[in-house]
Steps between C-alpha positions, in 0.01 A plus 500: 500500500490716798644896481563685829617861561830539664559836650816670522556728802735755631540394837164542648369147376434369815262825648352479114391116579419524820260809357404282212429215733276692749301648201459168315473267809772309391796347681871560397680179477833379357697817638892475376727775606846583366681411850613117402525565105798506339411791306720833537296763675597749768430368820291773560239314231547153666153530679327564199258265373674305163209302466142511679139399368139704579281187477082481583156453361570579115808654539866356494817759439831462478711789639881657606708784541732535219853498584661856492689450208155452318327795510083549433391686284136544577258500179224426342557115348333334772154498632346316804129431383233420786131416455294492782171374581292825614554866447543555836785266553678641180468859592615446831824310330558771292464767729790291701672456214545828402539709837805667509572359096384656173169457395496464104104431416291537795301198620151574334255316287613436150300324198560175652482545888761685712822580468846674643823536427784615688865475638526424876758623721784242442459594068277191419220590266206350549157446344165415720207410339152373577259389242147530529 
């Protein structure tokens, strides 16, 4: 059994991967836009991404901008959980993570290592940890 996220996006999933993909060092691959689908969206939306994957080291999401007709509701069903390998490495993550987000629980040390939560600037939530 394998289980991947798949995020949903308002029109800004490309800039989220291509921020995703920079923080992560991961490459975006598999990018599908609405232009040749025979799926009824305003041309406007045709550029949009109906399909695109963030894949690396550890790391392989699915992601797309939801047609208009399907709006987002951001909440608070889905996390993105990240352990890292040093302290440094997760506070750093966090700290990008979470510029110009919400932070929820700041990234400090908890009974079993370190740990952050918080909503980035697209409205992903997100959890970094690092366990000592």
């Amino acid at each position: 059994m394998k289980i991947q996220p798949y995020l949903a996006f308002n029109g800004n999933c490309h800039e989220a991967l291509n921020f995703y993909a920079d923080l992560f060092e991961a490459d975006i691959i598999n990018k599908q836009t609405y232009k040749d689908k025979k799926i009824d969206v305003p041309s406007s939306f045709r550029d949009k991404l109906q399909h695109a994957e963030l894949k690396g080291k550890n790391i392989h999401v699915m992601a797309y901008d939801a047609s208009p007709d399907t709006p987002i509701n951001h909440g608070n069903q889905i996390h993105m959980s990240v352990d890292l390998d040093s302290k440094e490495r997760a506070s750093e993550m966090f700290s990008q993570l979470s510029k110009s987000g919400r932070v929820h629980h700041e990234f400090r040390e908890r009974e079993w290592g370190y740990f952050g939560r918080c909503t980035d600037k697209f409205g992903i939530n997100w959890m970094v940890n690092y366990n000592n």
